[in-house]
N, C-alpha and C positions, 0 to 999 in steps of 0.2 A: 251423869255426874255422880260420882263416888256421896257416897253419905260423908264421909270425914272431909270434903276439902269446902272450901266458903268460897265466896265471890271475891274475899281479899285474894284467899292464895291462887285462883285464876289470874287475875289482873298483874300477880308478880312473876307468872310463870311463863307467858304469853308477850309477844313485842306489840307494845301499841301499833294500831294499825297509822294514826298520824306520822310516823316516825317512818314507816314503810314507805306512808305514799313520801316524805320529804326526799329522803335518798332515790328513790327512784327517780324520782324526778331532776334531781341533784346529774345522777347518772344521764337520763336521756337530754337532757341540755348540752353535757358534754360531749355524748354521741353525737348531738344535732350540729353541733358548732363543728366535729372535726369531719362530720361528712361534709357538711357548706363549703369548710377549705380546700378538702379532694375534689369536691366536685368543679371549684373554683379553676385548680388546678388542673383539672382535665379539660375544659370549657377554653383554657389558654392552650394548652398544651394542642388541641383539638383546632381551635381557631390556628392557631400559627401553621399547622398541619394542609388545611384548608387555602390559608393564605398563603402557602408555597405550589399549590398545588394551582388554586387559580390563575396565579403570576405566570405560570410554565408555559413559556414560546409553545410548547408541543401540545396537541389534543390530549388532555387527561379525564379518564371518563373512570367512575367507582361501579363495577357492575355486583350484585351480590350471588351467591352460590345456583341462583334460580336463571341466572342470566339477564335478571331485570337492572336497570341503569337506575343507579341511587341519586347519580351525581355529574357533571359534566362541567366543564370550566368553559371560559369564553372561546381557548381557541379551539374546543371539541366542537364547536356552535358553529363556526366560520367552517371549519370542515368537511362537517356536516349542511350544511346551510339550512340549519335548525338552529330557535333559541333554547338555551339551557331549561327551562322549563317545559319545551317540547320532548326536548329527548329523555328526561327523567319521567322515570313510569312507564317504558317501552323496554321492548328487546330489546339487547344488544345484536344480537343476530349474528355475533361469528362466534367458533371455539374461543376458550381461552384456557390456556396450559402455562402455569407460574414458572420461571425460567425461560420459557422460549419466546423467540424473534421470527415474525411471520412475513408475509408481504401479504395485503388483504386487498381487493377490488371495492372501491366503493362509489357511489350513483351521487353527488351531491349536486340537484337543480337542473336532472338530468345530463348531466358533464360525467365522466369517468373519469374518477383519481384511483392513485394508488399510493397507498400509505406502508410506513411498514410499523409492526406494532409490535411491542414489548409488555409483558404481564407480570406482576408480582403480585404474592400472596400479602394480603394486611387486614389490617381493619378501618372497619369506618362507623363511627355512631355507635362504638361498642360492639358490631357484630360483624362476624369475615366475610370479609370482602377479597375481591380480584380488583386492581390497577392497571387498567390499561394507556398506554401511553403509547400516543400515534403522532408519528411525523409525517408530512405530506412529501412524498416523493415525486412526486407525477414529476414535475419537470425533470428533473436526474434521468430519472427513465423513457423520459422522450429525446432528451440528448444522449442518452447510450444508444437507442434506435436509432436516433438518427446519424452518430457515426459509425452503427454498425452498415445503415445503407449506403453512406459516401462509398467505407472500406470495401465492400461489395461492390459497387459500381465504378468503383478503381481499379480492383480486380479482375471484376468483369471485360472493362475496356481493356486493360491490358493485356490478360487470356485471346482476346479476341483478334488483338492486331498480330499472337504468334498463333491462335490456333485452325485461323485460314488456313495455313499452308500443311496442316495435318488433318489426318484424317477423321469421322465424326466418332470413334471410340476414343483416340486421346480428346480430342477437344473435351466429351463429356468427363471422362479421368482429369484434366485437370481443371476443370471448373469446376468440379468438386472438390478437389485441394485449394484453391484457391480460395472459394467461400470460406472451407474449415479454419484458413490460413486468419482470413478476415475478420471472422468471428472470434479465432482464437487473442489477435491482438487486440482488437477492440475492447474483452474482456479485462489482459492484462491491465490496459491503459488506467481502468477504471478500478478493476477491484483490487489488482496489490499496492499501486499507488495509494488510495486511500488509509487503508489498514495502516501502511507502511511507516506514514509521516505521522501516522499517530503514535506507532513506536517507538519511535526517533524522538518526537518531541516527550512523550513520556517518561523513555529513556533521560533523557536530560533534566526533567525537573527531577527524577529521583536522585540523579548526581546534585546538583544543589542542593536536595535536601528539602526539597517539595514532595509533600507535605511537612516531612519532619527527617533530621539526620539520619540516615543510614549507616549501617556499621562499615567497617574497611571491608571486611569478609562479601560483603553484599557489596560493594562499589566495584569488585572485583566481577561480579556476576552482569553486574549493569553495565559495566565496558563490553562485556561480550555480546550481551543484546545488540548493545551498538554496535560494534563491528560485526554482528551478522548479519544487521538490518543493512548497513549500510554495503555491504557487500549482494544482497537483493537488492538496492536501487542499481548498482553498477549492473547487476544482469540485465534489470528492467530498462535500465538506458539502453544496453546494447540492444535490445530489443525495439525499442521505438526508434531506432538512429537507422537500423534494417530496416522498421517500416514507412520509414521516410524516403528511404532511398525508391524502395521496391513502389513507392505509389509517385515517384518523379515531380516531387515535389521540393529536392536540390538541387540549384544552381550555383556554380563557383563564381566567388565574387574576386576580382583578379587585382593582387596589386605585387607590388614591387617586396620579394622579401630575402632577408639573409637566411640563407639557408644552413649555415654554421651557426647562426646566432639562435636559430629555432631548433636544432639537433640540442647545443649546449641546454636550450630548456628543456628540452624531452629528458636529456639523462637525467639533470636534476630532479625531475619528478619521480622516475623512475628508480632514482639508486637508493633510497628509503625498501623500494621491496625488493631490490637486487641485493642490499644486503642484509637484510632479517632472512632470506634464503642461502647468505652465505655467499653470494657469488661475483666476482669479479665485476663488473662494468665499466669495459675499456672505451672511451671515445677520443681515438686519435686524429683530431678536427685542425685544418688548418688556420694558423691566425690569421690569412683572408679572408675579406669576408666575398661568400659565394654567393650574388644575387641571381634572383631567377624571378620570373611575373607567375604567379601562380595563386591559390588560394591557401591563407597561410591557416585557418583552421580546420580545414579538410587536408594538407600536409602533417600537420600537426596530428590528428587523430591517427595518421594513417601511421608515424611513428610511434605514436602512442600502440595501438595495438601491437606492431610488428615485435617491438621491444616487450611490451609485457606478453606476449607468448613466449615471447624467446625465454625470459623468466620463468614463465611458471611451466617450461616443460625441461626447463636442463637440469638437473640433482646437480651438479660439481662443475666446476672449472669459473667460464667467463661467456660473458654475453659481448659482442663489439659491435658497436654504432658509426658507423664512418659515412665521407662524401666524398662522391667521385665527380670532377667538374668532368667532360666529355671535351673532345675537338669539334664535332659536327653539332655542336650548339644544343647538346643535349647534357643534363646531370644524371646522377646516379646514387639511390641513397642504400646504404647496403647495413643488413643486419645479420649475424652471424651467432652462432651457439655451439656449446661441446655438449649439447644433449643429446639424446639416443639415437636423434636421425628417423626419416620416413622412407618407409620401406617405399621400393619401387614403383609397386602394385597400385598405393594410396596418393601417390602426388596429383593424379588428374581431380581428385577429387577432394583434398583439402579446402579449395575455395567454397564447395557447395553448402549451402545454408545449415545450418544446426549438424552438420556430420560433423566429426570425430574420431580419429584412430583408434581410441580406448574411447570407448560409450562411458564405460564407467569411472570417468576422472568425471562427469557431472554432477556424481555423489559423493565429491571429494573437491569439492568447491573450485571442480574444473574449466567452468562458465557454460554457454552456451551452444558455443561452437558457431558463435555468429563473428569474432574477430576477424579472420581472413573473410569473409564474406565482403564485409563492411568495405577492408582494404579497396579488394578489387574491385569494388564500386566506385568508390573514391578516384583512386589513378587514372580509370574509366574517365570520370570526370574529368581531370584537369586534364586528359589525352595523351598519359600514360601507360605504361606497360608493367605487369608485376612477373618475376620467375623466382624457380625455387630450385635450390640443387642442396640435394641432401643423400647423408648414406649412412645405412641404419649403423650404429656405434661411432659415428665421427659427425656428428649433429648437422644443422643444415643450417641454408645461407639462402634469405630473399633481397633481390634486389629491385627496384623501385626505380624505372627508366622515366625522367620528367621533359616535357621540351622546356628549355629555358627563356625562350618567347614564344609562346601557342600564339595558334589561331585565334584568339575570345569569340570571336564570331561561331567559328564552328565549336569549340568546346563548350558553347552553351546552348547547341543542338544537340550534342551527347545524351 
């Protein structure tokens, strides 16, 4: 203390200390109050989090950075055939990698499932966490097994009633195609059909404007989705319609049909893509009408393909659709084109499954090279005949020999 100053001039120079403790106190009240609110706020925010997570059809399990399980909801519990308090405070026991979709093996009450599981980064209780989210798939993948063993033992059977009569190196070459064949469609059936109709339908809600309107510029993108996807179901069809045929499980169902009245709807269907290519579609059909006993949705497909190859391999002129009634109790359904024509070399072999003159019209949305396939399966069926005359630069012509009263008896030994 200075010798000049007093105990007055302290007490004027200095902040009461009552005054200190009042505002401070003043301050952490309001501190306290607005942490209460935050905290209030997180506590909802947190719950509602919780209670979207419990509600979820799917096994939802919180694992933290150690791998240890914070959290599991009911249907992780059923899954597992563990209660929620059992599986909290144990491993988790598989990887987890934020963004990826896995398929994991799991032991629930000594049974084997198989789940497939999804992981995102977040939080939980303030601190990061992994989400994993499990679906039970066992059944899906017992029904893929189990049509992959039908298609193999259709396969099988079949390989076997042609590969008696040849010797034990093809037999084993094409029971090797055969399985690959089997497995390859069984695949399709499963995994581009799914994907697929997801696209489609998603497709569509963003056209309505699901979630929210879309600009024009974007509605323009969204039709194209659509028309690509939907041009992948039409491969995909022709694909399952092939392994329909190849596992003889169609029978023509036979009734009385106009065969003028069924050509007039094939063009209709057809001259939508006859003319976005620009091309003629002549059907000079007589106004009688031509009946014949036959099957009319297996006739129908078979003009349906004949017609749309004829389309999408002629660049100019005109595609023509006609019918020939016959004297000796037979018709004729004839397709004809001004497109390039098939060279000499390749006519025996047009009918054969997935070939192709140009390979590479498949990467130009050329199909699969299963249409004539299909055809001469079909005529097959109703115990018909298919030919083809063609010459490269003056396009080519199939015609379609039908009986106009079959046997039904024997054409459903075919």
């Amino acid at each position: 203390m200075q010798a000049h100053e007093t105990p007055e001039d302290l007490n004027r120079s200095h902040v009461r200390p009552e005054r200190v403790d009042r505002r401070l106190g003043d301050d952490a009240l309001a501190l306290k109050v607005e942490l209460d609110k935050r905290s209030r706020q997180l506590e909802r925010s947190e719950a509602r989090f919780r209670d979207i997570i419990e509600r979820n059809p799917d096994a939802q399990i919180v694992i933290d950075p150690d791998g240890m399980i914070r959290f599991a909801n009911a249907a992780a519990a059923r899954l597992f055939n563990l209660s929620c308090e059992e599986l909290a405070g144990t491993q988790f026991g598989f990887p987890v990698i934020a963004g990826e979709t896995t398929e994991v093996d799991l032991l629930a009450n000594g049974a084997p499932r198989v789940a497939e599981m999804r992981v995102v980064l977040s939080e939980w209780e303030g601190s990061t966490a992994y989400i994993a989210s499990l679906r039970d798939i066992t059944e899906r993948k017992r029904a893929e097994e189990g049509a992959r063993r039908l298609i193999r033992a259709q396969a099988a059977r079949a390989a076997a009633e042609e590969l008696a009569k040849e010797n034990a190196a093809l037999y084993r070459a094409a029971q090797l195609a055969n399985q690959r064949k089997a497995d390859f469609l069984a695949v399709v059936s499963h995994d581009l059909r799914t994907p697929l109709t997801a696209i489609l339908g998603y497709a569509d809600l963003l056209d309505m404007g699901v979630p929210e309107p879309i600009p024009d510029a974007s509605k323009e993108r969204v039709g194209r989705i659509r028309t690509s996807a939907k041009h992948l179901l039409y491969l995909l069809n022709e694909l399952l319609a092939f392994a329909r045929l190849e596992s003889s499980h169609e029978q023509p169902q036979m009734q009385d049909v106009d065969l003028v009245a069924l050509t007039r709807d094939v063009a209709a269907v057809m001259e939508p893509l006859a003319a976005e290519r620009q091309l003629e579609l002549r059907v000079p059909l007589s106004p009688e009408a031509v009946t014949i006993r036959t099957d009319p949705d297996k006739l129908r497909q078979i003009a349906l393909n004949l017609v749309g190859n004829a389309v999408k391999y002629t660049r100019s002129g005109e595609v023509c659709l006609m019918v020939h009634p016959c004297d000796d109790d037979r018709v004729e359904l004839e397709v004809s084109d001004t497109g390039d024509g098939i060279a000499e070399q390749h006519l025996s072999r047009i009918f054969d499954p997935f070939w192709q003159v140009d390979a590479t019209q498949r990467s130009h949305g050329g199909g699969t090279g299963l249409g004539l396939s299909v055809v001469k399966h079909l005529v097959g069926l109703l115990g018909g005949t298919v030919k083809v005359r063609s010459t490269v630069g003056s396009g080519s012509t199939f015609t379609v020999t039908l009986p106009a009263r079959p046997n039904e008896a024997a054409a459903e030994l075919i």
